[in-house]
N, C-alpha and C positions, 0 to 999 in steps of 0.2 A: 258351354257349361251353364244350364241353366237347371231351376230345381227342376224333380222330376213332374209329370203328368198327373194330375189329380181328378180321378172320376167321384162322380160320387152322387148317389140316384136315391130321391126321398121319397117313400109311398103315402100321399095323403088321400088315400081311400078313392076317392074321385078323380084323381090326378096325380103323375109321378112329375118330379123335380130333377132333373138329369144338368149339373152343374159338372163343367169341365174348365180346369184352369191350369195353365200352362204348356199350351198346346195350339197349332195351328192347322185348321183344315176343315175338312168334312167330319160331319158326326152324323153316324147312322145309330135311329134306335128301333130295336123290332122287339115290343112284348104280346107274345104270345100263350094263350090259355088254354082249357079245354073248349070253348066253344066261341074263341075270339084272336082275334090281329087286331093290333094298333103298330105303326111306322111314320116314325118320324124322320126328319132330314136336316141337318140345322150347320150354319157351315160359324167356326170359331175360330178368332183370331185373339189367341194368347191365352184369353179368358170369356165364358158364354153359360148359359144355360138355356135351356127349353124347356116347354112342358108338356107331358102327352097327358092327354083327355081320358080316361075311363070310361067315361059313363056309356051305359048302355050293355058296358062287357057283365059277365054274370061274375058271381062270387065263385072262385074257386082258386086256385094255385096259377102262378103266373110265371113264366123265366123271361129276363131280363136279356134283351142283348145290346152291347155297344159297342158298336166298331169304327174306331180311330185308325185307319188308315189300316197297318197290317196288325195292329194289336185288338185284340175283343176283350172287351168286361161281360162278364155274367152273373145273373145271381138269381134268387126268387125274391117272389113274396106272395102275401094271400092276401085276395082282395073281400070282404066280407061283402054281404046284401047291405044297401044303405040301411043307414040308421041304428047298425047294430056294431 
């Protein structure tokens, strides 16, 4: 009986924040865009976060994937051209 699993993924333009708490194991992240992949790998006991890198991927719409064992989180976001 513990609380439940809390994902929870921060876009700062150059870098996502992918914070998981209450939870143990593997953390896969795969975001994906029109003309990019970044994947990450990050393994969590209890509580963790990781950060994936941007730079490089261009500006355009982005989906989020996180897989916790058999459960996925999904979501978007749009990453803009620096500086704007």
């Amino acid at each position: 009986q513990g609380a439940g699993t809390i994902v929870e993924a921060i876009n700062l333009q150059q870098v996502v924040t992918v914070s998981v708490q209450n939870y143990r194991g593997g953390v896969s992240i795969e975001i994906v865009g029109p003309r990019g992949v970044r994947q990450s790998y990050t393994e969590v006991y209890d509580s963790g976060s990781d950060v994936v890198d941007l730079s490089g991927l261009r500006a355009g719409q982005y989906t989020i994937r996180i897989t916790l064992g058999s459960e996925v989180y999904t979501g978007k976001f749009k990453k803009d051209s620096y500086g704007r």
